[in-house]
VOLO-807883 format. One record per residue (C-alpha): x, y, z; residue in three letters. Coordinates in Angstrom, 1 decimal. Last residue first. Layout:
# VOLO-807883
PT,X,Y,Z,ALA
...
***
This chain:
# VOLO-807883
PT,5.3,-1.2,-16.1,UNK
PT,4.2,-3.3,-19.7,UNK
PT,7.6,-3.6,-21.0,UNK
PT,8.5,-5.0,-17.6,UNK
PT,6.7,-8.1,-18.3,UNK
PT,7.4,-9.1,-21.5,UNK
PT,11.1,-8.7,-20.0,UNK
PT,10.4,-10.6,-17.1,UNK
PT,8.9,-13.5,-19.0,UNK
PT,5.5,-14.6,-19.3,UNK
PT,5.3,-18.3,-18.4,UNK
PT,4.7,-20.9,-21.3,UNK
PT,1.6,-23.1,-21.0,UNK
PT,-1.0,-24.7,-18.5,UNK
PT,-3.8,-26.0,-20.1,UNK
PT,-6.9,-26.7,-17.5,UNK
PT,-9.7,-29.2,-18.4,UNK
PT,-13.7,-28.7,-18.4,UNK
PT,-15.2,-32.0,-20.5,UNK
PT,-18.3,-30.1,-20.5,UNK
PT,-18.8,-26.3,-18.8,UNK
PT,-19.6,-24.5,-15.8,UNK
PT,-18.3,-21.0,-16.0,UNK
PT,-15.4,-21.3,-13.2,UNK
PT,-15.1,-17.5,-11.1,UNK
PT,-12.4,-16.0,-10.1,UNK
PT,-12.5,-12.7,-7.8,UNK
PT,-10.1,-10.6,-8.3,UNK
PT,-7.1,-9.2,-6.3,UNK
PT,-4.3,-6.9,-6.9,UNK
PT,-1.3,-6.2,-5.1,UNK
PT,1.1,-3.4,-6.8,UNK
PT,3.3,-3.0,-10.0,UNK
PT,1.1,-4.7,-11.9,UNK
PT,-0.7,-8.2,-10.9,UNK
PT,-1.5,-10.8,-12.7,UNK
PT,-3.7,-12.4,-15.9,UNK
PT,-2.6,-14.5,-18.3,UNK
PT,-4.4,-16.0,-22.1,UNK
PT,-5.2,-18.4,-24.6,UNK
PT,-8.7,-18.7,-25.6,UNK
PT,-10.2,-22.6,-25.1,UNK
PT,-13.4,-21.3,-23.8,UNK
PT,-14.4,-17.8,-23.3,UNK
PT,-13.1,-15.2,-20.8,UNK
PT,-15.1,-12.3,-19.5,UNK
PT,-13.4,-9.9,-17.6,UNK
PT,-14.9,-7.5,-15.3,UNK
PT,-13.4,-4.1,-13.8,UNK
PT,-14.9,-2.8,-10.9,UNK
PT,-11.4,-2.5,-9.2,UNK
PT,-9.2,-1.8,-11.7,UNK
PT,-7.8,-3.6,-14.4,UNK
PT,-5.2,-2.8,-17.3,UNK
PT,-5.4,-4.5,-20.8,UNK
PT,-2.7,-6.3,-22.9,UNK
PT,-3.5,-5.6,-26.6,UNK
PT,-4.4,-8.8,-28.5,UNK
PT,-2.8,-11.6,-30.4,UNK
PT,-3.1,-14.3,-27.3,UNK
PT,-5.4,-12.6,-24.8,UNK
PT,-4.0,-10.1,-21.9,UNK
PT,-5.0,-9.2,-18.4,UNK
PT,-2.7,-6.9,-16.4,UNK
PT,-3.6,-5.5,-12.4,UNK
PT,-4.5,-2.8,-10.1,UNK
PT,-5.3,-2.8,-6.4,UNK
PT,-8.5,-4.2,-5.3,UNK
PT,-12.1,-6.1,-6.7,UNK
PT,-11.7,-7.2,-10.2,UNK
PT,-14.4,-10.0,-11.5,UNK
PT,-13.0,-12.3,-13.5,UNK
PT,-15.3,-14.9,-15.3,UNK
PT,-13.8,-17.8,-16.6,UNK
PT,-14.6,-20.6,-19.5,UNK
PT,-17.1,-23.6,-20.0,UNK
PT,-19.8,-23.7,-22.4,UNK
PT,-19.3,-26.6,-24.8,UNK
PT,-15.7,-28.9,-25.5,UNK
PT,-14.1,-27.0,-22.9,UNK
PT,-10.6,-25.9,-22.5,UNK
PT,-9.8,-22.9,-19.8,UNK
PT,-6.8,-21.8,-21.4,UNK
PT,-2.9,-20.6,-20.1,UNK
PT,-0.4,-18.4,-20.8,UNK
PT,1.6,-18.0,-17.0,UNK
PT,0.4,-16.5,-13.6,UNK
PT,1.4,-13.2,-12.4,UNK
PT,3.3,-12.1,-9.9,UNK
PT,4.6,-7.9,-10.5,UNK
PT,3.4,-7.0,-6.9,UNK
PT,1.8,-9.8,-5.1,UNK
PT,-1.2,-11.8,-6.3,UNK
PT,-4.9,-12.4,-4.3,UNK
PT,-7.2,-14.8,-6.1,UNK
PT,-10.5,-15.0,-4.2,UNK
PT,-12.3,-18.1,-5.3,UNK
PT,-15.5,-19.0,-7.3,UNK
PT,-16.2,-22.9,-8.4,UNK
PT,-19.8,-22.7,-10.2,UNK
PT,-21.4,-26.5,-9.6,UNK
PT,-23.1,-25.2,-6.0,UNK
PT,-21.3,-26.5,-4.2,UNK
PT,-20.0,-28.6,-7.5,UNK
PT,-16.5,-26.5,-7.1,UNK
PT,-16.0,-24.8,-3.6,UNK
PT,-18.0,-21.7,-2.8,UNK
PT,-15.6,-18.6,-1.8,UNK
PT,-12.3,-20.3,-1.9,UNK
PT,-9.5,-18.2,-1.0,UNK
PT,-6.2,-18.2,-3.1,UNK
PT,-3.0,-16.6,-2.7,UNK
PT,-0.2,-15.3,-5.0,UNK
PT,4.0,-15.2,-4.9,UNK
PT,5.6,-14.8,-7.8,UNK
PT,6.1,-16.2,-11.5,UNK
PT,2.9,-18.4,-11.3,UNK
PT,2.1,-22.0,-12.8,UNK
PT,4.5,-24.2,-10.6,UNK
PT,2.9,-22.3,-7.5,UNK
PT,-0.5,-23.4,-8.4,UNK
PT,-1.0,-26.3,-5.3,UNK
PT,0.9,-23.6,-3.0,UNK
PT,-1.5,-21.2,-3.6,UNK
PT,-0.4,-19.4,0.0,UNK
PT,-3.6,-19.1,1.6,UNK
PT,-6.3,-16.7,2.1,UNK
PT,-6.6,-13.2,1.2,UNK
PT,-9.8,-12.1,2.2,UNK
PT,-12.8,-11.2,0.1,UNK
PT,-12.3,-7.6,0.2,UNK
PT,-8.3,-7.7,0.0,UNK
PT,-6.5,-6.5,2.9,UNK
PT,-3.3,-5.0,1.9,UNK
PT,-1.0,-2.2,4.1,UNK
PT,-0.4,-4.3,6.6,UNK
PT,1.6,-6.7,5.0,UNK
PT,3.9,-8.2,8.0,UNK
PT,2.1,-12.1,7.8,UNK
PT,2.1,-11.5,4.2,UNK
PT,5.9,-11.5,4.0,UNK
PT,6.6,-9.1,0.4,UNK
PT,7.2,-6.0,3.2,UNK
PT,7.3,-2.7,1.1,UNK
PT,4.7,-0.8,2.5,UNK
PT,5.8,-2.2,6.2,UNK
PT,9.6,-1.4,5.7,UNK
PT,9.2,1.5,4.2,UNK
PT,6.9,3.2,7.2,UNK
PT,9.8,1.9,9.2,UNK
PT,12.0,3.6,7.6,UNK
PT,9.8,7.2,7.9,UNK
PT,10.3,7.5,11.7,UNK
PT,14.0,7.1,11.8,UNK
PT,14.8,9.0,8.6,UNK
PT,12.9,12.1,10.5,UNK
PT,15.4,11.7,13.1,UNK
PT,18.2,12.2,11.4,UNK
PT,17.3,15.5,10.2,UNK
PT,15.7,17.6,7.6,UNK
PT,18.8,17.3,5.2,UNK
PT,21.2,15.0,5.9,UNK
PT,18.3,12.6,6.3,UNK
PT,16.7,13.9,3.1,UNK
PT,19.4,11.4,1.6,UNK
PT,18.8,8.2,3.3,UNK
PT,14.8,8.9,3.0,UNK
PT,15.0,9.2,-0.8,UNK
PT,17.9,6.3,-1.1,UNK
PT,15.3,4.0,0.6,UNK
PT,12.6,5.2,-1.3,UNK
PT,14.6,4.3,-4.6,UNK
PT,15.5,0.9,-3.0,UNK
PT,11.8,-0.1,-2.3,UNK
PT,10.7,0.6,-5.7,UNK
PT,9.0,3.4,-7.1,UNK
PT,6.8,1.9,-9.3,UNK
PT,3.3,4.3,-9.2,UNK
PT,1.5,1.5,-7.6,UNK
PT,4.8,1.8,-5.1,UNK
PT,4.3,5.3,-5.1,UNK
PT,0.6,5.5,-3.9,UNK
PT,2.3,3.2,-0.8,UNK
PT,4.6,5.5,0.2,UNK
PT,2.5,8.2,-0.7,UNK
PT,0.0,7.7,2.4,UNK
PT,2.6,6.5,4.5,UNK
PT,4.4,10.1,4.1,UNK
PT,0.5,11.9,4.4,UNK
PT,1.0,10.0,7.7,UNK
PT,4.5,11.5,8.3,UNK
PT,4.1,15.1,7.7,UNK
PT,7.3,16.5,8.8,UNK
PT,7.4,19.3,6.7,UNK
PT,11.1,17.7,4.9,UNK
PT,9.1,14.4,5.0,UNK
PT,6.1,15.3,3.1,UNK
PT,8.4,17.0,0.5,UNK
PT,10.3,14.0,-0.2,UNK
PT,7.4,11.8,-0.6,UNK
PT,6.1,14.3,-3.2,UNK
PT,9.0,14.3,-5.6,UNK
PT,9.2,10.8,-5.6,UNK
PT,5.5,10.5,-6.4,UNK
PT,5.6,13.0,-9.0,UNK
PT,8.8,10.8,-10.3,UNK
PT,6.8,7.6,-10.8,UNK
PT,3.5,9.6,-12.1,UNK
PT,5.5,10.3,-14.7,UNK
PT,6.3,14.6,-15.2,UNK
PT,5.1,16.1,-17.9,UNK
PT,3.4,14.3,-20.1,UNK
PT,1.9,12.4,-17.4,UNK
PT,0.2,15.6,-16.4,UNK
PT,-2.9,13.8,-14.6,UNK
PT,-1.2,14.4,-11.1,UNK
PT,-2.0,18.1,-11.7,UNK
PT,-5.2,17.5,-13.5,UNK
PT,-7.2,14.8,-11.7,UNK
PT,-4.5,14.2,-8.4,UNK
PT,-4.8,18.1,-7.3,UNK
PT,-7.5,19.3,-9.4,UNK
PT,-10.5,17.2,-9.5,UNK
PT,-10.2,15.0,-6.3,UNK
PT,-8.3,17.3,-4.4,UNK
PT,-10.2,20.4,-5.2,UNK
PT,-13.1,18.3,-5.2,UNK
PT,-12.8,17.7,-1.9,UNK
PT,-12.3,21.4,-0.8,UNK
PT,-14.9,22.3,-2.6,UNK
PT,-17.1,19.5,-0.4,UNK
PT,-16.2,20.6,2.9,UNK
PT,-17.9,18.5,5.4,UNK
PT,-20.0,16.5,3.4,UNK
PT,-17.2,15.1,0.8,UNK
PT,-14.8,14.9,2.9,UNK
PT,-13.8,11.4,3.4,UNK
PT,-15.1,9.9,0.7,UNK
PT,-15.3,13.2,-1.5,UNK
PT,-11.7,13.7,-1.0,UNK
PT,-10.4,10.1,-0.9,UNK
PT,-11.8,9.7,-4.8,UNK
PT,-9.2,9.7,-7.0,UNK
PT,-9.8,8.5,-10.6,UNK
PT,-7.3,5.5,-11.3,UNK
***
């Protein structure tokens, strides 16, 4: 995803220096993937924030490496090791920092606060989703007659091959608003979202749609349609999965 914190938050005070960490830091130095993976540029990175002792920037990259899939254990090991190096109480202040990026409860999740809210545990969908995810209802169904809903997921959930089945019009509109996620039609290429991204599903096509290493949200809206119906089929499986992180 193109970085844009410079300009955002600098943009009109120093605007070089934004660009030179919007353009050249994370555009072409972070943009050597064939080089060094994002993963261990992220690793790399936490562990020099904490040996200067720069603890937000620490938070910052925390959670930049989780999108980037270092997992909870590798930043534990990180912090555990550095603390025999730039001192025991530097692993004190950065654990905690782990321990909020990385928290799956929702009630300690700090670090994620969808645009639309994340609402409620999907409980009623559960049976349909490999993970945890979370629904808000924007406008309910027949009020006006287009259902939309906030559909928040937790890192790696996603929901299993299903169709919206209609015998005219009908179908789903995804609109995605944070984080990043995975869409992917029967026979086709999966394809990564971003925020901004739309997807535009017909009728009756097979597909699933969830989160990547990360929380992502979009915004789900029901094409009105006749004879609408749901078809819930096979999950995707962790290894399907994983091949795609």
């Amino acid at each position: 995803m193109k970085q844009t914190a410079g300009r955002e938050n600098l943009g009109k005070l120093a605007p070089e220096f934004a660009r030179y960490n919007d353009d050249i830091l994370f555009g072409e130095v972070w943009g050597r993937e064939d080089k060094l993976s994002l993963h261990d540029r992220s690793m790399i990175t936490i562990a020099a924030l904490m040996g200067a002792k720069n603890f937000p920037q620490v938070k910052a990259h925390l959670q930049m490496g989780k999108a980037h899939g270092v997992t909870k254990e590798e930043a534990v090991e990180i912090v555990t090791q550095l603390a025999f190096y730039t001192g025991w109480a530097n692993a004190w202040t950065v654990f905690p920092m782990i321990a909020e990026v990385y928290s799956e409860d929702v009630g300690d999740n700090k670090e994620f606060n969808p645009m639309f809210g994340l609402g409620q545990p999907n409980d009623a969908y559960a049976k349909y989703f490999i993970g945890q995810s979370y629904l808000n209802p924007l406008a309910k169904a027949g009020e006006p007659s287009v259902g939309i809903a906030n559909v928040t997921f937790s890192p790696k959930c996603r929901n299993n091959w299903h169709k919206h089945n209609a015998t005219k019009g009908g179908g789903q509109i995804l609109i995605c608003t944070d984080g990043e996620g995975w869409y992917q039609e029967e026979g086709k290429k999966v394809r990564k979202l971003n925020p901004g991204d739309v997807v535009v599903i017909p009728a009756n096509v097979k597909h699933w749609h969830g989160a990547a290493n990360c929380w992502f949200s979009h915004i789900s809206i029901e094409v009105p349609g006749e004879n609408t119906s749901n078809e819930w089929c096979e999950p995707v499986t962790d290894e399907e999965y994983e091949k795609l992180n």
